[in-house]
Structure formats: C-alpha cells, structure tokens
N, C-alpha and C positions, 0 to 999 in steps of 0.2 A: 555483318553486325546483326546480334539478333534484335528484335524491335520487341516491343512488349508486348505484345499482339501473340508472340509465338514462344512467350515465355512458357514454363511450365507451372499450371496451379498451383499443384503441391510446395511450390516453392515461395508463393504469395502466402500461401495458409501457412506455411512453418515464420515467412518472415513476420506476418501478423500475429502468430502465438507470442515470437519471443518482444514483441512490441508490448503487445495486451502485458507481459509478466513483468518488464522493466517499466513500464509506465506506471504499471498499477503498486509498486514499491516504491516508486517516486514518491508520492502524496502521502504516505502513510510515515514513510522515515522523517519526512519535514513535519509533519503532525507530532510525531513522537515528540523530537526535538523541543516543537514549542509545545506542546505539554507540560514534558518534564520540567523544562525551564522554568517556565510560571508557575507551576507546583512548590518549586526548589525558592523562587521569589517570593510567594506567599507566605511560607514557610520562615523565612527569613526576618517577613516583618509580621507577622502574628505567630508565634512559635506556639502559644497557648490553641491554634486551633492547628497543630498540626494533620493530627491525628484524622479529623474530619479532608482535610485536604488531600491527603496520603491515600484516604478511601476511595473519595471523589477522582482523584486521580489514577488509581487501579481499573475504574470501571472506563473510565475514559480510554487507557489502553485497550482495556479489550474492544471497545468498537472501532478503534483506528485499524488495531488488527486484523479484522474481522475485514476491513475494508481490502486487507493489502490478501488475506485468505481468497476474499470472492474475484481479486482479480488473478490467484496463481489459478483458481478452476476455472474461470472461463479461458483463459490462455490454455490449459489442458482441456479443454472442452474443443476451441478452434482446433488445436493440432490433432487431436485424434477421433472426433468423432464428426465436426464440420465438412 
C-alpha cells in the first residue's frame, strides 16, 4: 500500500491545480445565476428602469468573471510553474 508520505508531488500539484480550477467556477456560475435572476426580477417590476439595470448588470458580470478568470491562472500557475 502506498502511504502518502511516498506519494509522488507532481501528483498533489496536478490534483490541486485541477481543485483550484473547479472550485474557482463554482462561485462564479452561482453568482451569475443570482445576478441574472435579480436583473431579470427588477426588470419585471420596474420595466421603466430597465435600461439602467441591464448596465448595472453587465458590469457586475464582468467582475464575477473576472473572479472565475483569476482562479483558471492560478490553477495554471500551480500546474506549471509551482
């Protein structure tokens, strides 16, 4: 039985890149989600301020994005240069 003592690193750093890449997609898809959703709610009961929410809501994707971007680089950061 191998024990973990005599495991191989390279095999901890590829399991923690693909950790760091699924987890960091996690947060950002349930962000999306209730974004949009509240967007889409707003929208429904003030139709007059669409327009402003629509915008508001654009910018908000780009930083949730932004968040699910900085976790695919550091997961490419562990794998290959860690």
């Amino acid at each position: 039985m191998l024990t973990l003592l005599q495991a191989d690193p390279e095999a901890f750093r590829l399991l923690g890149a693909g950790l760091a890449a699924g987890l960091a997609s996690v947060g950002p898809g349930v962000g999306l989600g209730y974004l949009i959703g509240k967007t889409i709610e707003s929208i429904t009961r003030q139709p007059e301020m669409g327009g402003e929410a629509r915008t508001l809501m654009f910018i908000g994707i780009a930083f949730v994005e932004a968040l699910a971007l900085f976790g695919l680089v550091f997961a490419i950061l562990i794998a290959f240069v860690l």
